[in-house]
C-alpha positions in Angstrom: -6.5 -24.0 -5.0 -7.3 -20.4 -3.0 -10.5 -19.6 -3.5 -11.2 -15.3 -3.7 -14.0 -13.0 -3.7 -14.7 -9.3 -3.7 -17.2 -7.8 -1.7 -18.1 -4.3 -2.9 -19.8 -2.7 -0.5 -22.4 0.6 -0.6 -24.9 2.4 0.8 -26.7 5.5 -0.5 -26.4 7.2 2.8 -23.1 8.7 3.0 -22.9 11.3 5.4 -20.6 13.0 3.1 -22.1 12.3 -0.1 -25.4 11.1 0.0 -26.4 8.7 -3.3 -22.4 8.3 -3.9 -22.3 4.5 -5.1 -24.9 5.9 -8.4 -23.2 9.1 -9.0 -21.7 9.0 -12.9 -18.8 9.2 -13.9 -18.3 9.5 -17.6 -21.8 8.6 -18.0 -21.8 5.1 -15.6 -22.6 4.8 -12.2 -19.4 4.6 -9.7 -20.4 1.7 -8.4 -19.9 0.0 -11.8 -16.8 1.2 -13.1 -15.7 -0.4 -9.3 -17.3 -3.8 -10.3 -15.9 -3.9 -13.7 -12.7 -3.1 -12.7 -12.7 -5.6 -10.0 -13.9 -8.4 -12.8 -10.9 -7.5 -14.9 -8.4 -9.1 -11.9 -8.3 -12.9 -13.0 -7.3 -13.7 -9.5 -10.1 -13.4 -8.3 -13.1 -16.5 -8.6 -16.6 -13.9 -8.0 -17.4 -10.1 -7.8 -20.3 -9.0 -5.7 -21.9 -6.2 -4.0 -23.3 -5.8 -0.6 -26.1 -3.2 -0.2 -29.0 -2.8 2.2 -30.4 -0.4 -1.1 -33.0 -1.6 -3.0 -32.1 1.3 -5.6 -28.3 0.4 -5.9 -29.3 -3.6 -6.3 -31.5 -2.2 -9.1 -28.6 -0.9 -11.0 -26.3 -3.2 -10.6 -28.2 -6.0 -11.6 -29.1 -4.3 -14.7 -25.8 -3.6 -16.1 -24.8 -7.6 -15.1 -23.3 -7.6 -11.6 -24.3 -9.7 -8.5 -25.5 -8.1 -5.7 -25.8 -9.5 -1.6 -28.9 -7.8 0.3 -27.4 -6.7 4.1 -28.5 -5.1 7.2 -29.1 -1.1 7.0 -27.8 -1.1 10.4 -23.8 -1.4 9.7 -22.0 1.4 10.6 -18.9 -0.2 9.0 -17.9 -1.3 5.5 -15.8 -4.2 6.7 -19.0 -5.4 8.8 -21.6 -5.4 5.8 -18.9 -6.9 4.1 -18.7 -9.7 6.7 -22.3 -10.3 6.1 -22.2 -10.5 2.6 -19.4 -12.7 3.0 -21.3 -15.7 4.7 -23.9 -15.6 1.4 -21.5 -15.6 -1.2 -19.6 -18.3 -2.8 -17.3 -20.6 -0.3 -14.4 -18.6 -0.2 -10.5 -18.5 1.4 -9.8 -14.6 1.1 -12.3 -11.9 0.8 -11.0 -8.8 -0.8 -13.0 -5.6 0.3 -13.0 -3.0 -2.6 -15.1 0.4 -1.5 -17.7 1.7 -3.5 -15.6 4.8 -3.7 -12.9 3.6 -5.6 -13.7 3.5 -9.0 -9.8 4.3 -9.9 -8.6 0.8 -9.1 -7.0 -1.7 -11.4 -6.5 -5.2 -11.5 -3.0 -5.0 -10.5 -3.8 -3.0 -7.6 -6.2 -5.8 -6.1 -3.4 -8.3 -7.3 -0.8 -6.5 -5.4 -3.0 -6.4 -2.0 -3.5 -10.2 -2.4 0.3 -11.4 -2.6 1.5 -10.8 1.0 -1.5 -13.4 2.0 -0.6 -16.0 -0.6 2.9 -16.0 0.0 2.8 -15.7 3.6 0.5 -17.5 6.3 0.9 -15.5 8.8 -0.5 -12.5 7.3 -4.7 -12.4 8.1 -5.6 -8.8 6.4 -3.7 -6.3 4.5 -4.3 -2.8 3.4 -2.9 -1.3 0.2 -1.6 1.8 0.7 0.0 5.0 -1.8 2.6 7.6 -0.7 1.0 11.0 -0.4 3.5 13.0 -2.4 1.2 16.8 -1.5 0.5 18.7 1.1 -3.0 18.7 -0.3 -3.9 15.1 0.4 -2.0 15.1 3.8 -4.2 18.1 5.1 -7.1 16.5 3.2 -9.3 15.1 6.4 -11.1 13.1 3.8 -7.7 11.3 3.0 -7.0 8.7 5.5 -3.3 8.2 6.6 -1.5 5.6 8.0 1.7 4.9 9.4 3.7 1.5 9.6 6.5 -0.1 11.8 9.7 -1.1 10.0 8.1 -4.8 9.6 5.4 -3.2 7.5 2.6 -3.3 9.5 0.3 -0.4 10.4 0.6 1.4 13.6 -2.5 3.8 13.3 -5.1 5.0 11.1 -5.9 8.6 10.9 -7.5 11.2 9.1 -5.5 13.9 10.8 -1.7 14.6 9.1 0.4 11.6 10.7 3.0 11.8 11.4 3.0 15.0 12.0 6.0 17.0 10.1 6.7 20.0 8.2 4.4 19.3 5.3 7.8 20.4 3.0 8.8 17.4 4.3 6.4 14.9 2.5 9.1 14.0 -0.4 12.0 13.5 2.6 10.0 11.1 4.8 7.6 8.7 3.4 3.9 9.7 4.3 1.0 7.2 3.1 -2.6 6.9 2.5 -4.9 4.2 2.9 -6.4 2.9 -0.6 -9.5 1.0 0.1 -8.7 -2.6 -1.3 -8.2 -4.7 1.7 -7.9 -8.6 1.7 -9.0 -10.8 4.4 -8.8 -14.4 5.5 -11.6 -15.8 5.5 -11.5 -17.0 9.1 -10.3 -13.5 10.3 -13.0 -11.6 8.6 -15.1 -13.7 10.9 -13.1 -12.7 14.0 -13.0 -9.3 13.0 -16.8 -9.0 12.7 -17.3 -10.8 16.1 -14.9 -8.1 18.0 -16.5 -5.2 19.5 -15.8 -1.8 17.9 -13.4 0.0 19.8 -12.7 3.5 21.1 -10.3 4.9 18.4 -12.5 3.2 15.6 -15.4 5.3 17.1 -13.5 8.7 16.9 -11.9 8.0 13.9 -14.8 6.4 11.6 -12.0 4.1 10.3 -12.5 0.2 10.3 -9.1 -0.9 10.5 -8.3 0.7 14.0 -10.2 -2.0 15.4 -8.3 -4.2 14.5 -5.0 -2.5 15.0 -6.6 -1.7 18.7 -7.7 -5.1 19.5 -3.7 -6.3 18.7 -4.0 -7.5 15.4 -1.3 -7.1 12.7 -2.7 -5.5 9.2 0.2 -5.9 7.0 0.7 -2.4 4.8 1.8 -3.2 1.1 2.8 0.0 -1.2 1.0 0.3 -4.7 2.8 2.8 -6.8 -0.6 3.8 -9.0 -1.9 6.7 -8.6 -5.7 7.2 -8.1 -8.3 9.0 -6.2 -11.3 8.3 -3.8 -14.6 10.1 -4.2 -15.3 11.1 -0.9 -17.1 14.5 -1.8 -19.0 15.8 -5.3 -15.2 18.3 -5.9 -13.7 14.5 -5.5 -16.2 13.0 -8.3 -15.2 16.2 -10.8 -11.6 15.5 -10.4 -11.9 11.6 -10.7 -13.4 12.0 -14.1 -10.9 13.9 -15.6 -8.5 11.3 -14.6 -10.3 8.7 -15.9 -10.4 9.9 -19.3 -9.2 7.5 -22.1 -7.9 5.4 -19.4 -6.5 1.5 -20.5 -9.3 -0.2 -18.2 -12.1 2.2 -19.4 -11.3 1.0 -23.2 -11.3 -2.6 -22.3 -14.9 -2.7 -20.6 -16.2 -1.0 -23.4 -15.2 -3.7 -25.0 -16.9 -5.9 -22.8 -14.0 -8.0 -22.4 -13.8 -8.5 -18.9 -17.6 -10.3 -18.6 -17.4 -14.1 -17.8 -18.7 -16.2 -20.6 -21.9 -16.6 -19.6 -22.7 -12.7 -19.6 -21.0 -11.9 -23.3 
């Protein structure tokens, strides 16, 4: 049987929002609407998060969640990720969920997994939403990405690509990357052990290194609709979408904890 784990991670030290993973959102931290959410997916076999801050372990062992201590020196999610991912429990796929996602649902993370279980070939895949206004597409903060006709991504940016009209966003299909991202195991490893690369460095986004180094990271559409929090306008916005959402009734309920935690 396929063994999977998520791997949270989150740092107080955003450059663009500093103390993002504890900001509240409908009076919880981010960080653990992200982790319950993440629980609710019965795919997966363990939740944890990777931090190098003392202050975010704090709070997420206290409302129940596991936590993996890292290096403050990662530059990159997918590397603290990496790191956490050699403590955790012996695993086949690693499913990296940002911090700054707190909009994701079990079927999302579901979705991400399925090209790796049905396929082999596939070592990492990005989930990915159609950008349907010119708002988001101009948004540097949004990162976009563009695929070849086998579904794979091409590049990463956090420019408008490709570049068109922005009338024509309902005419040609334009994407954004959603942070849940499923790795192999094994290629996880690799990934780590490769040297960041030039476009990763100008960009700030992990995936180009692998997309530079040759690598295939297989795209896969979601069709929800949800929001980063990249920025403090993001985090107003992202609570009035969360209002009397399904998954926000249902952890109130406490129905996603495992057994041992009810």
């Amino acid at each position: 049987m396929v063994k999977i784990v998520a791997i949270v991670p989150a740092r107080m030290n955003s450059s663009r929002f500093p103390g993002k993973p504890l900001a509240s959102i409908l009076g919880r931290p981010m960080i653990e609407h992200v982790v319950r959410r993440a629980l609710m997916c019965e795919q997966l076999d363990s939740v944890y998060v990777a931090t190098c801050d003392q202050e975010i372990k704090n709070v997420v062992e206290g409302f129940g969640g596991s936590v993996i201590m890292t290096s403050a020196a990662h530059e990159r999610a997918s590397d603290r990720v990496a790191e956490a991912a050699e403590q955790a429990a012996p695993s086949d796929i690693v499913v990296m969920i940002q911090g700054d996602e707190p909009m994701i649902t079990p079927e999302m993370i579901a979705v991400a997994l399925a090209p790796l279980l049905r396929d082999s070939s596939v070592d990492c895949v990005n989930l990915a939403r159609r950008i349907e206004n010119p708002q988001e597409y101009f948004d540097p903060n949004i990162i976009k990405v563009v695929m070849n006709i086998h579904s794979d991504a091409l590049y990463f940016s956090r420019n408008p690509i490709p570049a068109i009209d922005s009338t024509q966003i309902n005419l040609l299909p334009v994407f954004k990357q959603v942070c849940v991202i499923p790795f192999r195991r094994a290629f996880l490893r690799k990934f780590a052990s490769l040297s960041p690369t030039p476009l990763e460095q100008a960009e700030s986004i992990d995936m180009l290194r692998a997309v530079e180094s040759g690598y295939r990271v297989r795209l896969i559409e979601t069709k929800i609709n949800t929001r980063a929090v990249d920025t403090p306008d993001d985090l107003r916005l992202v609570e009035q979408l969360m209002k009397n959402e399904p998954p926000i009734a249902k952890y109130e309920k406490k129905l996603w904890l495992p057994e041992e935690n009810r």
